[in-house]
C-alpha positions in Angstrom: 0.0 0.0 0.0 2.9 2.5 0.8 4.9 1.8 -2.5 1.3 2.5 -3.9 1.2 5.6 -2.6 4.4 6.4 -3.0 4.1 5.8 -6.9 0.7 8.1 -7.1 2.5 11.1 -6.0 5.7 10.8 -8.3 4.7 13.8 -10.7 6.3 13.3 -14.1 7.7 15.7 -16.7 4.3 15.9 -18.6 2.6 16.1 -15.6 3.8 19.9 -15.4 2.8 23.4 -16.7 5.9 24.2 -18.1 5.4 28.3 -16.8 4.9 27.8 -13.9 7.3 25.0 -13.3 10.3 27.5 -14.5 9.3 31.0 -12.8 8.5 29.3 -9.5 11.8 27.3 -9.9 13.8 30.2 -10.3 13.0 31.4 -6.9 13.3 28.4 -5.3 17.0 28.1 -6.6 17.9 31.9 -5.8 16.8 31.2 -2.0 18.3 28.1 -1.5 22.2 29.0 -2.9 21.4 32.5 -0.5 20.7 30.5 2.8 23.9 28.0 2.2 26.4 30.4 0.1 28.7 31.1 3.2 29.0 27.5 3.6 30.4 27.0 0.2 33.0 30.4 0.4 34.4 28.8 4.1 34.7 25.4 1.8 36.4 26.9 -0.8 39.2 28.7 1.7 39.8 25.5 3.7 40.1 23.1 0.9 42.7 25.6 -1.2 44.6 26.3 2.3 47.9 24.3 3.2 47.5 22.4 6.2 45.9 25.3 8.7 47.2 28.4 7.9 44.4 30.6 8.2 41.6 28.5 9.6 41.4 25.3 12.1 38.0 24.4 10.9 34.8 25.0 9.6 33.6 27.3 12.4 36.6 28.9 13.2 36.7 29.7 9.4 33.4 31.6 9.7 34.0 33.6 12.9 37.2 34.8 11.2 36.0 35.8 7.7 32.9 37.4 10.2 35.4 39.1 12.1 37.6 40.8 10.0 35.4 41.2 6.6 32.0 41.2 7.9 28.7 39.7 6.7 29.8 40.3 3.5 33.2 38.6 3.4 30.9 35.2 3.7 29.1 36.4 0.0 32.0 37.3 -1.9 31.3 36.3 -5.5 27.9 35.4 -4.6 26.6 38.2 -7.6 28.7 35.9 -10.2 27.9 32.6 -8.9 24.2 33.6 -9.1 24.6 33.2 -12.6 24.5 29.8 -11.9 20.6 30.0 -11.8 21.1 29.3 -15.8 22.9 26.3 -14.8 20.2 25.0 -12.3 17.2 26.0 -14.5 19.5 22.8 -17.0 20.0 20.7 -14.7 16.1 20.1 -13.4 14.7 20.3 -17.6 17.8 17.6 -18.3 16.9 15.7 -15.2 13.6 15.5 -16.0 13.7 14.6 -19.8 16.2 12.1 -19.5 14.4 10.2 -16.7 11.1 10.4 -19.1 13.7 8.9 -21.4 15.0 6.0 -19.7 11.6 5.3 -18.2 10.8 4.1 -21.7 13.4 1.3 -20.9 13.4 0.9 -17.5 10.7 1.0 -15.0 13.1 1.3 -11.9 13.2 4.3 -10.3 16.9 3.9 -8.9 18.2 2.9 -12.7 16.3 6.1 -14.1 17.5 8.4 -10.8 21.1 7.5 -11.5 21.3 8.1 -15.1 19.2 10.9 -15.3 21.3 12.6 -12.6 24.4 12.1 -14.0 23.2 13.4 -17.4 21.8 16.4 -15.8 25.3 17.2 -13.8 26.7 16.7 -17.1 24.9 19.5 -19.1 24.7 21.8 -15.8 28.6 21.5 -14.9 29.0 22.9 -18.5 27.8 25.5 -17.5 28.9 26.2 -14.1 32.2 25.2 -14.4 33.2 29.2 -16.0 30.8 30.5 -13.4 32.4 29.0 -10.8 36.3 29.9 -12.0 35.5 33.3 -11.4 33.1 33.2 -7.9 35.9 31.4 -6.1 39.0 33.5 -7.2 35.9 36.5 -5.5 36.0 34.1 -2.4 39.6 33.5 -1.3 40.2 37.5 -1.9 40.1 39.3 1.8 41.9 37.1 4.2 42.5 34.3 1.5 43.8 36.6 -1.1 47.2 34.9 -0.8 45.9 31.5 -1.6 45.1 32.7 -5.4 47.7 33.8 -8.3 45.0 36.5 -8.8 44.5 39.3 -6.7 42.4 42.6 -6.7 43.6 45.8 -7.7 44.3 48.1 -4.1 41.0 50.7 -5.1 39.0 47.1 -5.4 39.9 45.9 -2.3 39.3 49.5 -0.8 36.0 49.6 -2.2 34.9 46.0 -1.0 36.3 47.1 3.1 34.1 50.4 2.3 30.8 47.7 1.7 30.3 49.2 -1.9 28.9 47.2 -4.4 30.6 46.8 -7.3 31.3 44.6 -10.6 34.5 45.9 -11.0 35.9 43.5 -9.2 34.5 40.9 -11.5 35.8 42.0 -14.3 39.2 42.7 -12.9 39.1 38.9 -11.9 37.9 37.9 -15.7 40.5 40.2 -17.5 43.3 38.1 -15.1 42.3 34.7 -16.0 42.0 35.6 -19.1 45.4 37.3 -19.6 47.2 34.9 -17.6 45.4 31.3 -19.5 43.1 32.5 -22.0 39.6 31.3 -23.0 40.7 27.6 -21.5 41.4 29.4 -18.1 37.4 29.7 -18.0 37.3 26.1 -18.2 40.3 25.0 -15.7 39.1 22.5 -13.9 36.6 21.2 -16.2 37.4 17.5 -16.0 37.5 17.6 -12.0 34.8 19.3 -11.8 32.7 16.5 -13.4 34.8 13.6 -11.9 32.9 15.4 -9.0 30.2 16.3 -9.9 28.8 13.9 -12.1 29.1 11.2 -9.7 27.9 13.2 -6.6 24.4 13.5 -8.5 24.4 10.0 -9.6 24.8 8.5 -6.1 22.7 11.0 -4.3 19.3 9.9 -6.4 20.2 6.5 -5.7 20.6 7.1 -1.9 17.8 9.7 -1.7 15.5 6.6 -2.9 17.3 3.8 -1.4 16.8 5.8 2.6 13.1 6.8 1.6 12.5 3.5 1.2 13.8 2.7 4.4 12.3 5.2 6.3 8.9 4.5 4.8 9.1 1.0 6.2 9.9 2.1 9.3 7.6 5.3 9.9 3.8 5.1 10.9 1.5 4.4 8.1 -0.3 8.1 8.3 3.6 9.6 8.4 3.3 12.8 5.3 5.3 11.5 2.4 7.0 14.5 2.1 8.3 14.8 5.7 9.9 11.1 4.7 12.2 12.8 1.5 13.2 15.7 3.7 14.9 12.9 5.7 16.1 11.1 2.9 17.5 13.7 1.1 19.7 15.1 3.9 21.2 11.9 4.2 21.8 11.4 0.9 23.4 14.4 0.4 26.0 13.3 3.3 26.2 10.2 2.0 27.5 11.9 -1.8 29.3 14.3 -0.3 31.5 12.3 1.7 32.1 9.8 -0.8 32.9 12.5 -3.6 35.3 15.0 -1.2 38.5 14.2 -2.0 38.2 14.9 -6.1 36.1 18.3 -5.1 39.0 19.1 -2.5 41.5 18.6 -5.9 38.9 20.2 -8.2 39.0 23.4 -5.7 42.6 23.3 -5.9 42.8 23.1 -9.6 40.8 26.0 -10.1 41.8 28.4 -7.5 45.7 27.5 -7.4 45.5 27.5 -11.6 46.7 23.5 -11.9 46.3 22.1 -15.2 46.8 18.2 -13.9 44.2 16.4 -11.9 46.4 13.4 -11.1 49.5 15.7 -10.0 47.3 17.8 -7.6 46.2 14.8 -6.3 49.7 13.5 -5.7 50.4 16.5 -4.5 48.0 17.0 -2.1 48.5 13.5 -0.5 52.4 14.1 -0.6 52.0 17.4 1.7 48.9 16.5 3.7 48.2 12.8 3.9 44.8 11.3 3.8 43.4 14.1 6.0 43.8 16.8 2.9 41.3 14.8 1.1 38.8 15.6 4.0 39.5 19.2 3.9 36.0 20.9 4.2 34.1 17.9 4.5 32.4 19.3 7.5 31.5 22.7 5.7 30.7 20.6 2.7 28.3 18.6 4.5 26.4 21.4 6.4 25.9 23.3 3.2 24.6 19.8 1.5 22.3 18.9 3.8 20.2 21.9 4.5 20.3 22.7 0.6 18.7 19.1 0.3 15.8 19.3 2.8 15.2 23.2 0.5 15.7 21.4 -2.7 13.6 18.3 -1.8 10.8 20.1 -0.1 10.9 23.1 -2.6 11.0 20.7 -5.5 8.4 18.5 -4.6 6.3 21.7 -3.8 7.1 23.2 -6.8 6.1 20.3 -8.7 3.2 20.2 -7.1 2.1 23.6 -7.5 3.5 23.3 -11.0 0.5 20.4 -11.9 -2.0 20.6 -15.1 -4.6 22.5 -14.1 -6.9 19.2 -15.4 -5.3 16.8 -13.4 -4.9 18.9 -9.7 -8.1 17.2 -8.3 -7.0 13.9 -9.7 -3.9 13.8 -7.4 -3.9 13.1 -3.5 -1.0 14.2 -1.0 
């Protein structure tokens, strides 16, 4: 009866009005990178650090940047890596299409999670992966400035300590890269990113499925369905994220440091910090995951909700 259930309120890609499905989903994406942003800036300083230089942890990391560059130190870049809305509006259409796709082969919902998810990190990592050059060389500027090749011009960094907004220092960080490496500077890191990436999508469907199914064995019959994914996806998410660290500590290192080998910066890495430098920001990775999951997973499934055919609204029961 609860796999029934469970199967009645999976809303497919033809179960949605497209218009609403997109506008809605742009401000679902916009809040959710806002709430967790600092979380990725702290995990982008600790992974790029050697050893401890500048922070001992996670939390020390964000009473420091608080400290000495203010609530705004913890959103540098965060203008630029907006951008990545594009990206996320990519990843959902892919996910979706390309589940509808394998469906036609497959009627298991972990086969079509894990394909469709890797597809979608695919497509949206194309994307990102310019987006996300420039935001971090923005986020190690301030006290991780020396962490980066590139640095701000002095009247930038003046203007960021005076709190003034500005896009100058965006395109002073743009004209760098691409001085110093060209267009393929944009795309440093490309190959890392989706050794990351791509697998961190494909095991977190998987997981998110294989722990609501779990949970739904083990939870009262009236428990809300929705209150069972919030669960799931959390642990998912820490689940993915700890299994897929170590290639986004070397991924963060091959963008920010300006690497052009994967495999040496891995060497590297475990030559001058041991096994512990591929857990470098785990912590901060996993905090930012998790809460972005329970958004994303009650957002989404709200969204899609909301999102239904007018014609078939009454024919659905949550």
């Amino acid at each position: 009866m609860m796999q029934q259930k469970r199967n009645i309120q999976i809303i497919e890609w033809e179960d949605l009005d497209k218009r609403k499905f997109y506008s809605l989903g742009v401000f679902m994406t916009m809040t959710t990178r806002a709430t967790v942003y600092p979380f990725t800036l702290i995990r982008t300083r600790l992974q790029v650090q050697k050893g401890k230089s500048l922070y001992n942890g996670t939390f020390d990391a964000f009473w420091k940047i608080l400290k000495a560059e203010g609530a705004r130190g913890l959103y540098r870049g965060f203008m630029v890596n907006s951008l990545t809305l594009i990206s996320g509006q990519a990843y959902i259409t892919t996910y979706e299409l390309v589940r509808k796709y394998v469906s036609c082969y497959s009627s298991n919902n972990t086969v079509k999670s894990l394909v469709a998810g890797g597809a979608a990190s695919l497509v949206a990592q194309s994307i990102t992966v310019p987006i996300d050059v420039v935001s971090q060389q923005l986020m190690v500027q301030g006290q991780g400035c020396q962490l980066t090749r590139f640095k701000l011009k002095p009247k930038m960094v003046m203007a960021t300590s005076k709190h003034k907004v500005t896009f100058g220092q965006t395109r002073d960080i743009v004209v760098q890269i691409f001085h110093a490496d060209g267009f393929r500077g944009f795309y440093r890191g490309y190959v890392a990113s989706l050794l990351t990436y791509i697998p961190n999508s494909a095991i977190w469907w998987p997981f998110y499925h294989f722990y609501g199914e779990q949970l739904s064995r083990l939870a009262p019959a009236d428990c809300p369905h929705l209150l069972l994914q919030a669960v799931a996806g959390p642990m998912a998410a820490a689940t993915a994220s700890t299994l897929t660290n170590p290639m986004d500590v070397v991924r963060a290192r091959v963008q920010v440091e300006g690497r052009s080998s994967v495999m040496e910066t891995f060497k590297q890495l475990l030559a001058e910090e041991g096994m512990w430098g591929l857990s470098k920001g785990l912590s901060a990775r996993i905090i930012s995951s998790m809460p972005t999951s329970v958004m994303i997973v009650i957002g989404y499934e709200t969204l899609k909700r909301l999102s239904l055919r007018p014609e078939l609204v009454d024919s659905r029961h949550w």
